[in-house]
C-alpha positions in Angstrom: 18.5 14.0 23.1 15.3 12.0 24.3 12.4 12.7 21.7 9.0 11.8 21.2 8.0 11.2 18.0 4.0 11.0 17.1 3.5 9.7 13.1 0.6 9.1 11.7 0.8 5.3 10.6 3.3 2.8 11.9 6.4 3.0 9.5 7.3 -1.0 9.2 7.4 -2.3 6.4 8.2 0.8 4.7 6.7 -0.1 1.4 5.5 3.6 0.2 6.9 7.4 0.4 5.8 8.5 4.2 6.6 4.9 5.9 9.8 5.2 4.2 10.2 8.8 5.0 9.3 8.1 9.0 11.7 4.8 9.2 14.5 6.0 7.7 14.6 9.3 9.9 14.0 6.6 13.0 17.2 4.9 11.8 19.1 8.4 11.5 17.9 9.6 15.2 19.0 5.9 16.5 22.5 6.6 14.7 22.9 10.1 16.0 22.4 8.5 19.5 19.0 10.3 20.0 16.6 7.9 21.7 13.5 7.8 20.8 9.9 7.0 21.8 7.4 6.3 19.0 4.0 6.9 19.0 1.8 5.7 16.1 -1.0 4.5 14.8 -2.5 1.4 12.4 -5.8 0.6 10.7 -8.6 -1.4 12.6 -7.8 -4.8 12.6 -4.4 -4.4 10.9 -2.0 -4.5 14.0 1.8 -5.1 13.1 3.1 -8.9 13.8 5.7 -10.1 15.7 8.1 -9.9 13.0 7.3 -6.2 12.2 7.2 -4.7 16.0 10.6 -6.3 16.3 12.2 -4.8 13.6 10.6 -1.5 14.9 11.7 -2.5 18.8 15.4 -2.5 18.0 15.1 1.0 16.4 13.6 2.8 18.8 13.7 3.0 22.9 9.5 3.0 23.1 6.8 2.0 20.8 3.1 2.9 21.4 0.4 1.5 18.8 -3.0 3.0 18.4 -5.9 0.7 16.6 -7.5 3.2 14.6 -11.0 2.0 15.6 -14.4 0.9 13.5 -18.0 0.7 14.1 -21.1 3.2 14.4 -19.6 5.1 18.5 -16.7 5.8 16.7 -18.0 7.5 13.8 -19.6 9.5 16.0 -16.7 10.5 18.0 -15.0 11.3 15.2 -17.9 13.5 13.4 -17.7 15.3 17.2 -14.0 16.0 16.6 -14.7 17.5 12.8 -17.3 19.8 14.5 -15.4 21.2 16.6 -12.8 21.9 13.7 -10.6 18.2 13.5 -10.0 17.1 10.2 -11.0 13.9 9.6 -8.0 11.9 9.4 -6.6 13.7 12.6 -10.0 13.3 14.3 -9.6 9.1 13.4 -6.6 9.6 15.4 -7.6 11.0 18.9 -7.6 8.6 21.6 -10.1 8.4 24.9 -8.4 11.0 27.1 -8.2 8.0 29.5 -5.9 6.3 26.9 -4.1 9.3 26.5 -3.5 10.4 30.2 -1.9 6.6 30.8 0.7 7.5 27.9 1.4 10.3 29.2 2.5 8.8 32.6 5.0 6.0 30.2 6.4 9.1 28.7 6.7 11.0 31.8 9.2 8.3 33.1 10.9 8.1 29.4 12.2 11.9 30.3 11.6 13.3 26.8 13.5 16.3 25.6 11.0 17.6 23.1 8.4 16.2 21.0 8.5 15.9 16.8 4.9 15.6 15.7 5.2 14.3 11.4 2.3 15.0 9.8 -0.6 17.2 11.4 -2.9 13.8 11.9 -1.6 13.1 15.3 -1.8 16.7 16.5 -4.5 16.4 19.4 -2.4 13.7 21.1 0.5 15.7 20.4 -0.5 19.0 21.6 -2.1 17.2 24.8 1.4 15.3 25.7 3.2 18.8 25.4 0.6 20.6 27.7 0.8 17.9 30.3 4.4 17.1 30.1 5.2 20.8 29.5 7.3 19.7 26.6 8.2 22.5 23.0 7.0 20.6 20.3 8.4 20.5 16.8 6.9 20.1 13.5 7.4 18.2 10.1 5.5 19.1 7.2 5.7 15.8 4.3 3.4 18.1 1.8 1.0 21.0 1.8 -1.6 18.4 3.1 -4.9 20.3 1.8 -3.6 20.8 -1.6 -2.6 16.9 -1.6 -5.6 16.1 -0.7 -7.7 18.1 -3.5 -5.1 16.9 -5.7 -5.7 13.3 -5.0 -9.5 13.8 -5.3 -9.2 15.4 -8.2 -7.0 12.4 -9.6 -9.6 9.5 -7.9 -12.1 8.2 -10.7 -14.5 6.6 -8.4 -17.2 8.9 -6.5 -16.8 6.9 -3.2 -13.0 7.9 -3.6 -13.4 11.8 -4.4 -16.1 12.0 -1.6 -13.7 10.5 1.0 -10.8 12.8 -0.1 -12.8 15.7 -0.1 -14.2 15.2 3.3 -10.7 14.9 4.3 -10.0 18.4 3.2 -12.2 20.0 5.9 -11.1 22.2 8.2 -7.4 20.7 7.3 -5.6 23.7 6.1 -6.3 26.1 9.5 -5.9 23.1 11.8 -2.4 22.5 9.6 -1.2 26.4 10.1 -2.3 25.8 13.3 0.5 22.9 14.1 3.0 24.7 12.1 2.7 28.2 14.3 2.8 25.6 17.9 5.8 24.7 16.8 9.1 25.9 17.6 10.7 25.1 14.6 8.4 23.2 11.6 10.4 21.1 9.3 9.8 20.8 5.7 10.5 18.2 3.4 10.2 21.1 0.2 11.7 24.2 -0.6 8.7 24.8 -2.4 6.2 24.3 0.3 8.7 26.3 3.0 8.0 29.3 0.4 4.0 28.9 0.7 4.1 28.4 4.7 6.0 31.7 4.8 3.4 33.6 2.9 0.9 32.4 5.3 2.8 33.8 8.3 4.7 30.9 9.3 8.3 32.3 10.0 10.0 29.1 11.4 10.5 27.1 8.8 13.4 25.5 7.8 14.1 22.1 5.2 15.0 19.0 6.2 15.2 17.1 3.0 14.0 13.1 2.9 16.7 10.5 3.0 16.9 7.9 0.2 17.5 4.4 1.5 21.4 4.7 0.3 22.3 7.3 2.6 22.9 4.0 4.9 25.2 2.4 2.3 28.8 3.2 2.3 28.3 3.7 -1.5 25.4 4.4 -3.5 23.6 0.8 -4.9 24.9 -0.9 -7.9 23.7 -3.2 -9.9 23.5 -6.8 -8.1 24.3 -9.3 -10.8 21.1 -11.3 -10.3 17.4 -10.0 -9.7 15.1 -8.8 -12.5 16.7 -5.8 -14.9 13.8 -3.5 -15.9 14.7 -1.2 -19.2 12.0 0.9 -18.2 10.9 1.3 -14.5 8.5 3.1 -12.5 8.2 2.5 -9.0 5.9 3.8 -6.3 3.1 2.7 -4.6 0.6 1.1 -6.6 -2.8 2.4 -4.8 -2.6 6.3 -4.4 -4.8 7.9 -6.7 -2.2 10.2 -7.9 0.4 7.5 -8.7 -1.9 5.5 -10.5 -3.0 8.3 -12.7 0.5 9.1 -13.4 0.4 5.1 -13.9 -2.7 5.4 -16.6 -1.2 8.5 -18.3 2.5 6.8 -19.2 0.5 3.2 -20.5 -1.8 4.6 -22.1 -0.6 7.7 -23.5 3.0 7.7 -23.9 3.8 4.4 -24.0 1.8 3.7 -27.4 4.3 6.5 -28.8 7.5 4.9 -27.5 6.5 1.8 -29.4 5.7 3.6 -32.6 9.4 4.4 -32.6 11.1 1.4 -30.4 8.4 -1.9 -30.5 10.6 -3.9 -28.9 10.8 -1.5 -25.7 9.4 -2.9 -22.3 7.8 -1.1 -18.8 8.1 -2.3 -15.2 5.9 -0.9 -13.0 6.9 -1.8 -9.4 5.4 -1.1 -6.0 3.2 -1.7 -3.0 -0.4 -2.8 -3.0 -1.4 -2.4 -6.5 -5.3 -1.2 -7.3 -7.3 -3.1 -9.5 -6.5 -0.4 -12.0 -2.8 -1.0 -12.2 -3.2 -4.8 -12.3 -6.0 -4.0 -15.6 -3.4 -1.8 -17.5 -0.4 -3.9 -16.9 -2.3 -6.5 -18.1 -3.3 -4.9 -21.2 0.0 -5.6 -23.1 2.3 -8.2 -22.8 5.4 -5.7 -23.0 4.2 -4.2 -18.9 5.0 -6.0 -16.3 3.9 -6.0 -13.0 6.4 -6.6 -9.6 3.9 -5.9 -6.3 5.8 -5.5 -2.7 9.3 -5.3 -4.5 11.3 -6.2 -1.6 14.8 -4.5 -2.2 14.2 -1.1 -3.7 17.3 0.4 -4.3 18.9 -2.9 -5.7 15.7 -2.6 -8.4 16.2 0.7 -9.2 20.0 0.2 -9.5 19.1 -2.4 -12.3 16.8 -1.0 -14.2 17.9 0.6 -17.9 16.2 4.2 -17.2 13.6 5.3 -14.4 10.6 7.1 -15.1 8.4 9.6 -12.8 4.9 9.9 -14.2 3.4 11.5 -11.4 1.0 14.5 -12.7 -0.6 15.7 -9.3 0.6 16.0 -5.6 3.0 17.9 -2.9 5.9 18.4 -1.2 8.8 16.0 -2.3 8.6 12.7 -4.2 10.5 10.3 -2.3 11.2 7.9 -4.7 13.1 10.6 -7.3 15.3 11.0 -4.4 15.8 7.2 -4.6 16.2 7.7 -8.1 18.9 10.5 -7.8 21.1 7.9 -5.6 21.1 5.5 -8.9 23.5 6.5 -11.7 20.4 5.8 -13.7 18.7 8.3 -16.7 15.6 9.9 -14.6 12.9 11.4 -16.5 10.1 13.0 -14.8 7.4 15.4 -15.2 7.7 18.7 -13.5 5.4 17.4 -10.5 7.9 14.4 -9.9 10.7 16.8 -9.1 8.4 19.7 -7.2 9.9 20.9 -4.2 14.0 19.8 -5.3 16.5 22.5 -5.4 17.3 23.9 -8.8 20.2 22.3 -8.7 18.8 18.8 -8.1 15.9 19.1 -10.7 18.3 19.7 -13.2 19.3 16.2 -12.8 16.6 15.0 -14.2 15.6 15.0 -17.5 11.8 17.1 -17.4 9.1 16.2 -20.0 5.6 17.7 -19.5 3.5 16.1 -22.8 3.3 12.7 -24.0 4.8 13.1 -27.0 8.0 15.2 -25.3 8.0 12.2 -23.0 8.2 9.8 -25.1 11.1 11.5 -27.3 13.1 11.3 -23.8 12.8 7.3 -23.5 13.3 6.7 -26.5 16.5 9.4 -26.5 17.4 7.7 -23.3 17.1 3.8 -24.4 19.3 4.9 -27.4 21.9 7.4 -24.9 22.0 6.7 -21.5 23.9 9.5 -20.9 24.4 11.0 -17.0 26.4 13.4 -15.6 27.7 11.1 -12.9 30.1 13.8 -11.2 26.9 16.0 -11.2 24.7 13.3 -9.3 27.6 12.3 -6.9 27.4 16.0 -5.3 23.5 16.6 -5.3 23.8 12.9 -3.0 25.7 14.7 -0.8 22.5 17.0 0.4 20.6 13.8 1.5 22.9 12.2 4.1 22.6 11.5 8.0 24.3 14.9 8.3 21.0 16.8 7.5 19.0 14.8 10.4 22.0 15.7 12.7 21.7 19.4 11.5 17.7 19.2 12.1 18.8 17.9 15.6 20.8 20.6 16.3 19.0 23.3 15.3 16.1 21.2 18.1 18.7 21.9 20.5 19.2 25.2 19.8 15.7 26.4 19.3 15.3 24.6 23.3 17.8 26.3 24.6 16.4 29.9 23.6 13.0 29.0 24.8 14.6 28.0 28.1 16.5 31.3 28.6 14.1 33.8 27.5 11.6 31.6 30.1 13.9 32.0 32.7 14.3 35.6 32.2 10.9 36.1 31.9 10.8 34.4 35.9 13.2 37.0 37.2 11.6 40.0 36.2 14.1 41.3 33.9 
């Protein structure tokens, strides 16, 4: 199968959630012998080096990078696209239709199959490639993108932050539906979020569940016998406003309660880009640590003593319980952390909702660090390279009844 796929950032590094998300379904396709041709974008000034494209290059069969541009004409394109009913961030993301006609022509002679649009940012150049290259498109939804949003400007302290996040929310939920109902199948990374896209009319849905990194290791990650051991470890990126509430709420308010009962005890918190923010509360006690731009994520996780999802706001599935769940590490999370997981899978984790429940479970698990490993070997099995060769299938299917019912529709029957 040849396949287009349009995501909203470019996925390399993938140092948070969607990069990771994005590369590690590239690395799937390229496995499953579907070739691929990447469209993407990255932020003004900010193109990927040498290095990066490279890494990208030997993934994938074609790679086109749009600059997200700066400066007062595009702000006004862009406040043209959000009147006519864009969302912001997708409206950021629609290139001159001169730019867009010459991709079309290099994907014209790549011969695509179909086209996966991941996320609904890109959805103008998507929908524009399938009219002109009379292409079905497919859809994959990583949240329920207007509740995100709220949620994140909800969970931003500055004003500068909660204005931009709210902007963002405009006309985003009907231009989201809208992707979602072009699509002949749309993908969903939660069985929770399938369920609220079906009471809104959207019929063909169907989950495709994020891959942790060890569903390319022959066996999950163990612990390496160098590299830093965390007892306590939460990691994520450091910047989203939701993470660094959930950040705020575990140092400030549950960790003073671990240390009432277990001084001694000691937090890692890991990740990409740290705010400002995170670096101030690590700071403020000598017992946090902080490890930016940790470069081998599951051999971190597989070291630390128990791994902790604080995470109080958000949508669809949090990627990194996932790459907990491929540890044979103690997890506990609040109920957000596991949203969108299988009953089955949830239960795998240990769920704490208040700080002082939470803090019982750390201190339960620095004492016990009891798992059911036979249970957490067979919830693994529902995150492999077999569910992107399902998804793939179900593509070819889906194509192939479009096709027929087209062609009877050309004979008059």
């Amino acid at each position: 199968m040849r396949l287009i796929v349009v995501a909203q950032e470019f996925p390399y590094p993938p140092n948070h959630g969607g990069r990771a998300d994005i590369w590690r379904k590239l690395r799937a396709f390229q496995r499953l012998g579907c070739s691929v041709y990447l469209v993407c974008w990255c932020e003004p000034g900010a193109l990927p080096g040498e290095r990066e494209i490279g890494a990208v290059n030997e993934v994938v069969a074609g790679l086109k990078i749009f600059e997200r541009k700066s400066g007062l004409r595009q702000h006004w394109r862009r406040a043209m696209h959000m009147l006519s009913g864009v969302p912001s961030h997708a409206a950021s993301r629609v290139p001159r239709r001169a730019e867009m006609a010459a991709l079309t022509e290099d994907l014209r002679a790549f011969a695509p199959d179909a086209l996966l649009l991941e996320h609904p940012y890109g959805g103008v150049l998507a929908r524009f490639i399938c009219t002109a290259l009379a292409l079905p498109m497919f859809y994959r939804s990583h949240n329920v993108e207007h509740q995100y949003f709220a949620g994140q400007a909800a969970a931003a302290r500055k004003l500068r932050q909660r204005l931009a996040w709210s902007l963002a929310c405009w006309h985003l939920e009907r231009f989201e539906q809208r992707m979602m109902q072009s699509a002949l199948i749309s993908f969903d990374i939660s069985t929770d979020d399938i369920d609220y896209w079906r009471a809104r009319g959207v019929r063909h849905a169907s989950w495709l569940p994020p891959l942790p990194e060890a569903a390319f290791l022959a066996t999950p990650p163990s612990a390496p016998a160098d590299g830093p051991r965390p007892q306590l470890l939460f990691l994520g990126n450091l910047h989203a406003p939701n993470n660094v509430q959930g950040i705020r709420w575990l140092v400030r308010e549950v960790m003073p309660l671990v240390w009432a009962r277990t001084p001694e005890a000691t937090l890692t918190v890991a990740g990409s880009n740290p705010s400002e923010d995170v670096v101030r509360l690590v700071a403020s006690d000598a017992r946090l640590q902080l490890l930016p731009n940790v470069a081998d994520v599951p051999a971190l996780l597989a070291n630390a003593g128990v791994l902790l999802n604080p995470v109080l706001s958000g949508s669809g599935v949090n990627v990194k319980t996932l790459d907990m769940l491929m540890t044979d590490r103690p997890i506990i999370s609040t109920p957000q952390g596991v949203a969108g997981l299988t009953p089955e899978l949830r239960a795998l984790c240990v769920v704490a909702r208040e700080p002082r429940d939470y803090a019982e479970q750390i201190v339960r698990c620095l004492e016990r660090r009891d798992v059911d490993l036979a249970a957490r070997a067979q919830g693994r099995r529902l995150f492999s390279v077999d569910a992107v060769a399902a998804a793939l299938a179900a593509m070819r299917a889906a194509i192939a009844a479009g096709w027929a019912q087209n062609q009877t529709k050309s004979e008059g029957v």
